[in-house]
N, CA, C and O of each residue as an XYZ file, in Angstrom:
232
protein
N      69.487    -56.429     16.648
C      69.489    -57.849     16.384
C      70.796    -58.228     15.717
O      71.342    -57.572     14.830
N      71.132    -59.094     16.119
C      72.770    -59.622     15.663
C      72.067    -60.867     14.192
O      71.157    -61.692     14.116
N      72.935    -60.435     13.441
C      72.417    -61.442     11.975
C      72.882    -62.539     11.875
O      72.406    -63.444     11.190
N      74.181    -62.610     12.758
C      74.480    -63.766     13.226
C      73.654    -64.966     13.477
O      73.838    -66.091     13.013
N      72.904    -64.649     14.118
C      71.906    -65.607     14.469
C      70.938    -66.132     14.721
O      70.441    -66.734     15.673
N      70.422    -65.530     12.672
C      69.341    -65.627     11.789
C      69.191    -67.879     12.329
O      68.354    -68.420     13.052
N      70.212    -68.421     11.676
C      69.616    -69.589     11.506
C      69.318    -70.410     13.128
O      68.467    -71.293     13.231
N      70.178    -69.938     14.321
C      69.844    -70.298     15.503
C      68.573    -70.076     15.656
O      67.725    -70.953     15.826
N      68.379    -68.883     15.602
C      66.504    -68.213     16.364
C      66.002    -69.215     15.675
O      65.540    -70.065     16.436
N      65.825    -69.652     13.856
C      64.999    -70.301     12.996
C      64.846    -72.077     13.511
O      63.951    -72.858     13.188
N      66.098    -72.348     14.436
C      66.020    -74.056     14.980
C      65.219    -73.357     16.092
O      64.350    -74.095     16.558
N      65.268    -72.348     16.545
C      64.977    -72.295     18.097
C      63.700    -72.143     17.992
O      63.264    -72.767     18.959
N      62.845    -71.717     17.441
C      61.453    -71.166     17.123
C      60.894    -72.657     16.996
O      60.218    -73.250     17.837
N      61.420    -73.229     15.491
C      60.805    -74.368     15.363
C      60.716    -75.561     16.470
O      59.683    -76.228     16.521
N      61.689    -75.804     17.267
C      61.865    -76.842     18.274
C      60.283    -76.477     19.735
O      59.278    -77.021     20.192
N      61.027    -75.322     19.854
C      59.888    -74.733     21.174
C      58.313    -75.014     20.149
O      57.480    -75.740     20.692
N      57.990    -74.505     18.869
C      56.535    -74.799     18.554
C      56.057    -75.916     18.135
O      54.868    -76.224     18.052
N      57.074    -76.606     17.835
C      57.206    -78.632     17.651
C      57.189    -79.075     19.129
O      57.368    -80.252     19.443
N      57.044    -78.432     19.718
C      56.976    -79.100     21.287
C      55.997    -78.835     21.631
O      55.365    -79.803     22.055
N      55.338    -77.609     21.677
C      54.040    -77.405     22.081
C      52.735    -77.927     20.984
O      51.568    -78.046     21.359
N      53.271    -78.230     19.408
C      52.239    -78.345     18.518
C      52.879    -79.647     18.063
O      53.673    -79.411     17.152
N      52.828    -80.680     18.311
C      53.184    -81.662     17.604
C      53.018    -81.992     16.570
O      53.967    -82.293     15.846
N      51.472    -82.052     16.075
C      50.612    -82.236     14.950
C      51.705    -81.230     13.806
O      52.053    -81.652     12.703
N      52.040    -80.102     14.272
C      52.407    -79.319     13.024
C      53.543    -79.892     12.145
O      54.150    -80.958     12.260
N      53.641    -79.114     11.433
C      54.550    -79.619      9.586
C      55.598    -78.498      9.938
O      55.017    -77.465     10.273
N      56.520    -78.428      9.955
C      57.081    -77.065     10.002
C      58.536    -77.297      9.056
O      59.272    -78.280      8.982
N      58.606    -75.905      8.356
C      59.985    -76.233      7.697
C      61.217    -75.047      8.036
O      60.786    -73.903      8.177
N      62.077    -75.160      8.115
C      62.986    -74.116      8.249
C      64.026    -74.735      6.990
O      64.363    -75.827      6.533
N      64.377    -72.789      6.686
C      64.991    -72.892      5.653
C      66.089    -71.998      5.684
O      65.928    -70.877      6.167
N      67.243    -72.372      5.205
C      68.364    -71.440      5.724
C      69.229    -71.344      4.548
O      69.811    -72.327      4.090
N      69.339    -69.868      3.934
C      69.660    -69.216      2.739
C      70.983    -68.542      3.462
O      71.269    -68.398      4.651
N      71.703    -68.171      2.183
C      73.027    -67.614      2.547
C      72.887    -66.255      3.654
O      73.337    -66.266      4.800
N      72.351    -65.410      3.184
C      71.567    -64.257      3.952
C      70.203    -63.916      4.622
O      69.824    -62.747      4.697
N      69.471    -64.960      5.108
C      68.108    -65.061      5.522
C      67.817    -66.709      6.272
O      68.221    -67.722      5.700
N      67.172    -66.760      7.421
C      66.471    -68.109      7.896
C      65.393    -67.515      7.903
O      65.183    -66.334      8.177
N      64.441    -68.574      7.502
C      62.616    -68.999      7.531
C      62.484    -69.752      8.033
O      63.316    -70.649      8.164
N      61.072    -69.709      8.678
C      60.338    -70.700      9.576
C      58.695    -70.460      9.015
O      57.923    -69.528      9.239
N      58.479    -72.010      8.001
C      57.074    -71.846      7.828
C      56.107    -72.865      8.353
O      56.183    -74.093      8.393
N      55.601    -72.411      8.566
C      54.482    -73.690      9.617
C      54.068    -73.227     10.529
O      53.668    -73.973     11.423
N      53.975    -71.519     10.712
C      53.551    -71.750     12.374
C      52.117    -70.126     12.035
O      51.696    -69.073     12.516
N      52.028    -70.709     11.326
C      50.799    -69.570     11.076
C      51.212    -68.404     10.135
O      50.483    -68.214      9.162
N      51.874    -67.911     10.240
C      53.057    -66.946      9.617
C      54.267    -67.057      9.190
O      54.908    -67.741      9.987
N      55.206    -66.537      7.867
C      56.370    -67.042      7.828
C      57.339    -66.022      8.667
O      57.222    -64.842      8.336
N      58.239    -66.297      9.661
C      58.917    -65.757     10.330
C      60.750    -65.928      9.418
O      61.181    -66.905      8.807
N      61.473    -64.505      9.689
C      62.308    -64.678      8.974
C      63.601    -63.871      9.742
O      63.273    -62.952     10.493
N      64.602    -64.076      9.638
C      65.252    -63.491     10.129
C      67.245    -63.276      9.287
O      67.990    -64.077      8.723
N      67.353    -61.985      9.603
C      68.768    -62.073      8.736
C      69.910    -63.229      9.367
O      70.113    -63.740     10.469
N      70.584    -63.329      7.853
C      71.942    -64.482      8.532
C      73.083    -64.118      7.594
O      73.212    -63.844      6.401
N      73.828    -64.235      8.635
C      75.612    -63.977      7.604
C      76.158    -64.852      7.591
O      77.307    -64.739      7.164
N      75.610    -66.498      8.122
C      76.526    -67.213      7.972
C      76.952    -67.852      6.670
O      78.043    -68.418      6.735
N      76.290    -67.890      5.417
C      76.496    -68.035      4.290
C      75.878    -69.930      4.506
O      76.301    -70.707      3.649
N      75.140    -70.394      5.380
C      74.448    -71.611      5.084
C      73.354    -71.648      4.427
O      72.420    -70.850      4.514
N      73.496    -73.167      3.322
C      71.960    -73.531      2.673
C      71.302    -74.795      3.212
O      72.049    -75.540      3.847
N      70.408    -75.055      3.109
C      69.446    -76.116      4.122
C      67.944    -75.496      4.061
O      67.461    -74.368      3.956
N      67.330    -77.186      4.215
C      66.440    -76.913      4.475
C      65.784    -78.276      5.797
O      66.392    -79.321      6.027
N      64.694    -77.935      6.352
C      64.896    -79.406      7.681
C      63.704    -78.772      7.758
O      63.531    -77.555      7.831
N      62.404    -80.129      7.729
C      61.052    -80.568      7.719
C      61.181    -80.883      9.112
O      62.091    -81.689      9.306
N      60.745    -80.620      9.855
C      59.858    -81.312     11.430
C      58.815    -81.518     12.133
O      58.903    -82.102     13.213
């Protein structure tokens, strides 16, 4: 897995399950070394080197 692209997968996850689940709350969160995705039953996480902070409700 490339860590690179911790915070891509974390938009990409959320968009595809905001499409199929509308109703849902979902947040992604993007730390210097780590993206999260909570809202989808489980928190999904993945490494990141890009050194971004954020967070984006959808």
């Amino acid at each position: 897995m490339d860590a690179a692209t911790g915070s891509e997968r974390a938009l990409c996850i959320a968009n595809i399950w905001k499409a199929r689940h509308p109703d849902a709350h979902l947040t992604v969160e993007v730390e210097p070394t780590l993206a999260n995705v909570h809202g989808v039953g489980v928190d999904i996480a993945w490494p990141s080197s890009k050194g971004l902070v954020g967070r984006i409700e959808v």
